[in-house]
C-alpha positions in Angstrom: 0.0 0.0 0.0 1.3 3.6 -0.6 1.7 4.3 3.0 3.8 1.2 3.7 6.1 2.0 0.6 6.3 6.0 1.2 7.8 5.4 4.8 10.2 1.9 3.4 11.7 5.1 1.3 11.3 7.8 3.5 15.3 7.5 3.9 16.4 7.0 0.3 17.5 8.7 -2.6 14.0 8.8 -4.7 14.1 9.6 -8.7 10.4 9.7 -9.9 9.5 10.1 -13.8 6.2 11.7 -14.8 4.7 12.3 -18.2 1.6 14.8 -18.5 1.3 15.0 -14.8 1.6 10.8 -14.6 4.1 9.1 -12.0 5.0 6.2 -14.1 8.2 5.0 -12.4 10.0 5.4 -9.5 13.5 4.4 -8.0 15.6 4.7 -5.2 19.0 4.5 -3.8 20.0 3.2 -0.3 23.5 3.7 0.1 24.7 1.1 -2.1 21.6 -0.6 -3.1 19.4 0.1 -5.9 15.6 -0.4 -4.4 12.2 -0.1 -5.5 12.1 0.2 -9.1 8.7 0.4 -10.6 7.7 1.0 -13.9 3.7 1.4 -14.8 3.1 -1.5 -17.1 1.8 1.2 -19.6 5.3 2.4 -20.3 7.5 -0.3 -20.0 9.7 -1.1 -22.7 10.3 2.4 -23.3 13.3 2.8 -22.0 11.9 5.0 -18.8 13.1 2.3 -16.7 17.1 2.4 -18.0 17.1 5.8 -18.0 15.9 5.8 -14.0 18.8 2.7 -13.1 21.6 4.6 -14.9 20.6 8.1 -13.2 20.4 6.1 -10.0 24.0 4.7 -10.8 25.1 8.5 -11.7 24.0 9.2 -8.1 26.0 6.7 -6.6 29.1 6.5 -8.8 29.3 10.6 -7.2 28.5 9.4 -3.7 32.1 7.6 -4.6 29.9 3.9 -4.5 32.3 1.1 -7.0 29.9 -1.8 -6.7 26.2 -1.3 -6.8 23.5 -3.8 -6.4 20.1 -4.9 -6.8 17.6 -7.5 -5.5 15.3 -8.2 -8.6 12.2 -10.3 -9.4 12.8 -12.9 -11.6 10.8 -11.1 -14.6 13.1 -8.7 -14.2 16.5 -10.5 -14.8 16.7 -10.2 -18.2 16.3 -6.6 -17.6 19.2 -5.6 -15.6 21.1 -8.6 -17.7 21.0 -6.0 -20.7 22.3 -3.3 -17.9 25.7 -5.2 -16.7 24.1 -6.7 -13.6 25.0 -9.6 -12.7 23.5 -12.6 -10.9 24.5 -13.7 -7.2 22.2 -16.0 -6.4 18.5 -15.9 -4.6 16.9 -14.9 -1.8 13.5 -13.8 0.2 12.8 -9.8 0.5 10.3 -8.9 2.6 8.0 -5.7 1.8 5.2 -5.0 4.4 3.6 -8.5 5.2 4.2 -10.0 1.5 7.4 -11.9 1.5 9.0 -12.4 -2.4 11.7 -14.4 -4.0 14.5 -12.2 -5.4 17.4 -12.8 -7.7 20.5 -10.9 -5.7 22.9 -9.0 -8.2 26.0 -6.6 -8.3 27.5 -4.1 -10.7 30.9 -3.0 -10.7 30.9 1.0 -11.3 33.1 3.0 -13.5 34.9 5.7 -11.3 34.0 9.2 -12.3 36.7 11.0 -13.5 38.3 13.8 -10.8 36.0 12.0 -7.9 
């Protein structure tokens, strides 16, 4: 429910995109852990969603972050596949009272250049 994800992100970096006054993603960064990315199923395959993990990985690359990662639904491997992610095995994340089985994968970072 909205109020059980606004205060799970309450802490984190939070990108949101909108078109025409829309939210149709969101995503957010917890120190080194991309989180809670959510595209509306009207727009994905658009690219909205790549452009919201790379910004997120812009953010941390400057917060001086070299390995990112990213607990994923298994409809979303192939996904972050195509982004350089790569698989470290599964787990169980927990959101609220819904528990969900996650595919666990890392990134290594390019260091930013005078950082």
């Amino acid at each position: 429910i909205p109020a059980d994800f606004c205060a799970d992100i309450k802490d984190d970096y939070a990108l949101v995109a909108e078109l025409q006054g829309q939210i149709v993603a969101v995503g957010t960064l917890r120190q080194n852990e991309i989180r809670r990315v959510y595209v509306s199923p009207d727009y994905q395959g658009v690219g909205i969603g790549e452009t919201l993990v790379l910004a997120l990985e812009v953010e941390a690359q400057n917060l001086g972050i070299e390995n990112i990662q990213i607990e994923c639904s298994p409809n979303a491997l192939n996904f972050y596949k195509h982004l350089s992610y790569v698989a470290n095995g599964t787990s169980q994340s927990k959101i609220g009272s819904a528990i969900f089985d996650v595919i666990n994968m890392t990134k290594r970072l390019p260091t930013l250049a005078g950082v």
